[in-house]
C-alpha positions in Angstrom: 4.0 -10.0 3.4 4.6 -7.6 0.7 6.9 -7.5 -2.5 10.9 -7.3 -2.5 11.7 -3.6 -3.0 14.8 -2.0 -4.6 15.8 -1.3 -1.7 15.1 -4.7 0.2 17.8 -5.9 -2.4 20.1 -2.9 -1.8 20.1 -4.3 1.6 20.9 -8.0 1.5 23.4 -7.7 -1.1 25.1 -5.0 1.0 25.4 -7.5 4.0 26.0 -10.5 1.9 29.1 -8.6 0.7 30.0 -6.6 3.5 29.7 -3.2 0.7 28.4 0.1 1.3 24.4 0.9 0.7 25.4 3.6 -1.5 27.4 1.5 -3.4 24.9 -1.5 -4.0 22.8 1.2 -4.8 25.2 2.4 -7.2 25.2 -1.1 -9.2 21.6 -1.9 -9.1 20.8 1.5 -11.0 23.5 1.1 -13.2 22.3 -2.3 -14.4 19.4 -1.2 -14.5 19.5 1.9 -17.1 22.2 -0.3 -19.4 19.6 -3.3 -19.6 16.9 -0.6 -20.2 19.7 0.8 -23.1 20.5 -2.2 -24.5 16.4 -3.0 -24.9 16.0 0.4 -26.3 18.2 -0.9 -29.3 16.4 -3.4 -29.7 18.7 -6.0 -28.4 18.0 -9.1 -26.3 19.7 -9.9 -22.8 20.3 -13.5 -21.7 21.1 -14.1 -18.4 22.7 -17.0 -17.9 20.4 -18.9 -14.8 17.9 -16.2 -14.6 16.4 -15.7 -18.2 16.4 -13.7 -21.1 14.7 -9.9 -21.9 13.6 -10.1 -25.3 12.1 -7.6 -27.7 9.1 -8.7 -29.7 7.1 -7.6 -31.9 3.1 -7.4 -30.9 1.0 -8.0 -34.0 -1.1 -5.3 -35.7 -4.9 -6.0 -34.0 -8.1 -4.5 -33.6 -9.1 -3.5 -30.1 -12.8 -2.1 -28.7 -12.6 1.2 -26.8 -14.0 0.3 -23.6 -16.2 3.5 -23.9 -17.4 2.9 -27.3 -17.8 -0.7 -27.3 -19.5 -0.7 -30.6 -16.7 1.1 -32.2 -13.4 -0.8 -33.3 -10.4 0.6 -33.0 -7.0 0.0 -34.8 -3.7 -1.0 -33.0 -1.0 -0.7 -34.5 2.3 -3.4 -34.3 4.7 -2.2 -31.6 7.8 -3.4 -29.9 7.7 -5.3 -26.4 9.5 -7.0 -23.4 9.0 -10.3 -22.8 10.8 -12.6 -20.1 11.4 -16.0 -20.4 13.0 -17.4 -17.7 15.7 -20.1 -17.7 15.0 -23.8 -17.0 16.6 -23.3 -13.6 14.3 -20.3 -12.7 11.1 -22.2 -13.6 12.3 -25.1 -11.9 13.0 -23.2 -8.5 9.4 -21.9 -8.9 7.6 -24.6 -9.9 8.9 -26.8 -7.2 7.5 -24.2 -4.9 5.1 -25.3 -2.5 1.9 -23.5 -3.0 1.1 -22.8 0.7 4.6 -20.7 0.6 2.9 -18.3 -2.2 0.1 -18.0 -0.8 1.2 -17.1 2.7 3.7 -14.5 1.1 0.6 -12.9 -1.2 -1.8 -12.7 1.7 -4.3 -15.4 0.4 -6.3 -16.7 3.5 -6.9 -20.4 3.0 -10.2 -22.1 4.2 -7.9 -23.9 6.3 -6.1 -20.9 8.0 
């Protein structure tokens, strides 16, 4: 099994819908750059079911450079995404069987 592409989504919503390709297409892109707008701001997006996209702040911290690991190195704050999804989303995933994840990752099981 592999991940849900773009375009896998495209796809189903087309049928679903009985809508044009191009015109899924269309909607998923322009979602897509307004959420990444509205971030850009600085603004947080709640969607209602799914979850929310919020900026954060990431404290100021001091890293080691992998290739100097006896050398520290100063990071500075800077601004992030984080999801967290709704109750109903974590619900619908944690109520997953495990077997399910595992067959759709790939992971071969001692059983299997």
């Amino acid at each position: 099994m592999s991940n849900v592409t773009r375009r896998d989504l495209v796809i189903e919503i087309s049928d679903r819908r009985g809508r044009k390709h191009a015109e899924v297409e269309e909607l998923i892109e322009d979602f897509i750059e307004l959420v990444a707008a509205k971030l850009g701001e600085g603004r947080d997006i709640s969607l209602r079911g799914f979850g929310t996209l919020e900026v954060r702040i990431a404290k100021a911290k001091i890293g080691r450079n992998p290739k100097y690991p006896g050398s520290d190195v100063q990071i500075p704050e800077r601004c992030m995404v984080r999801f967290k999804p709704s109750r109903e989303l974590k619900n619908k995933v944690t109520s997953l069987p495990v077997e399910v994840v595992k067959a759709n990752k790939g992971v071969v099981t001692q059983d299997g």
